[in-house]
C-alpha positions as CSV (number, residue, x, y, z in Angstrom):
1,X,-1.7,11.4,13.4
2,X,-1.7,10.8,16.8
3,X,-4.2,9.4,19.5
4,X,-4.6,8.7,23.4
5,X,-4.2,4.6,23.9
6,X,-3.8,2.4,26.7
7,X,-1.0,0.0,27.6
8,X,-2.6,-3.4,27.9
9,X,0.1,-4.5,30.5
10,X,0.2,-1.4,32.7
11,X,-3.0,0.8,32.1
12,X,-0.9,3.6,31.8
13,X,-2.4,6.9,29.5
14,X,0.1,6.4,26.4
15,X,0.3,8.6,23.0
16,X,-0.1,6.4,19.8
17,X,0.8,7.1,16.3
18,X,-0.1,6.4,12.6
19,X,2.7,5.7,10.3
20,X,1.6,6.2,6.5
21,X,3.4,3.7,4.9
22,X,3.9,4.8,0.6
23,X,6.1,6.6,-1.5
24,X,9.6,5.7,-1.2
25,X,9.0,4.5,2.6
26,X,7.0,1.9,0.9
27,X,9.6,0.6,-1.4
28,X,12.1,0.3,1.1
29,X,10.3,-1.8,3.7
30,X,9.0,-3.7,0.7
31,X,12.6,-4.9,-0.2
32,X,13.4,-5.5,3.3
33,X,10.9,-7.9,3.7
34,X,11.7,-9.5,0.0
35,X,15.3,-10.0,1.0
36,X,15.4,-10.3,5.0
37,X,13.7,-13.4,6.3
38,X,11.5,-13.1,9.5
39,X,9.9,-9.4,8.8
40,X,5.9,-10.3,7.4
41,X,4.6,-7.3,7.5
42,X,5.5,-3.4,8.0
43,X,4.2,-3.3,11.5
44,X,6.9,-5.9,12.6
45,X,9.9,-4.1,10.2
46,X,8.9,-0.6,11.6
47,X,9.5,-1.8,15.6
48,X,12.5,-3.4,14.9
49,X,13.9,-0.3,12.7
50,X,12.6,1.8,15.7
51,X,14.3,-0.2,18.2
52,X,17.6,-0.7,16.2
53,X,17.6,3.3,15.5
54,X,16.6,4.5,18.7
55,X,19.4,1.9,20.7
56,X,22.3,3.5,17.7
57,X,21.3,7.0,18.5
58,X,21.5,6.2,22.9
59,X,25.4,4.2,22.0
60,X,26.6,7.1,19.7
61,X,25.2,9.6,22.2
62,X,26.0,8.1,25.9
63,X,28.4,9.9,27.7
């Protein structure tokens, strides 16, 4: 799902999303934050696996 937000810092119009978090999804993040320390909940796992994907994907693909 997605809906209109606003960035607290800036104002700006921004698009926000809904992440259903079960299935298999679920079980992963779940052993992440069993084994990993620092992660307490899925909102904080899912930014940083964002973050860490989307900066992988801008290395492998800079030209």
């Amino acid at each position: 799902m997605t809906a209109d937000a606003e960035n607290e810092k800036t104002g700006e119009q921004v698009e926000g999303i809904t992440i259903m978090i079960d299935g298999k999804l679920k079980d992963m993040l779940d052993i992440i934050i069993e084994k990993e320390e620092g992660y307490n909940n899925y909102t904080e796992l899912v930014k940083e696996l964002i973050f860490s994907g989307i900066n992988q994907f801008v290395v492998k693909h800079k030209k």
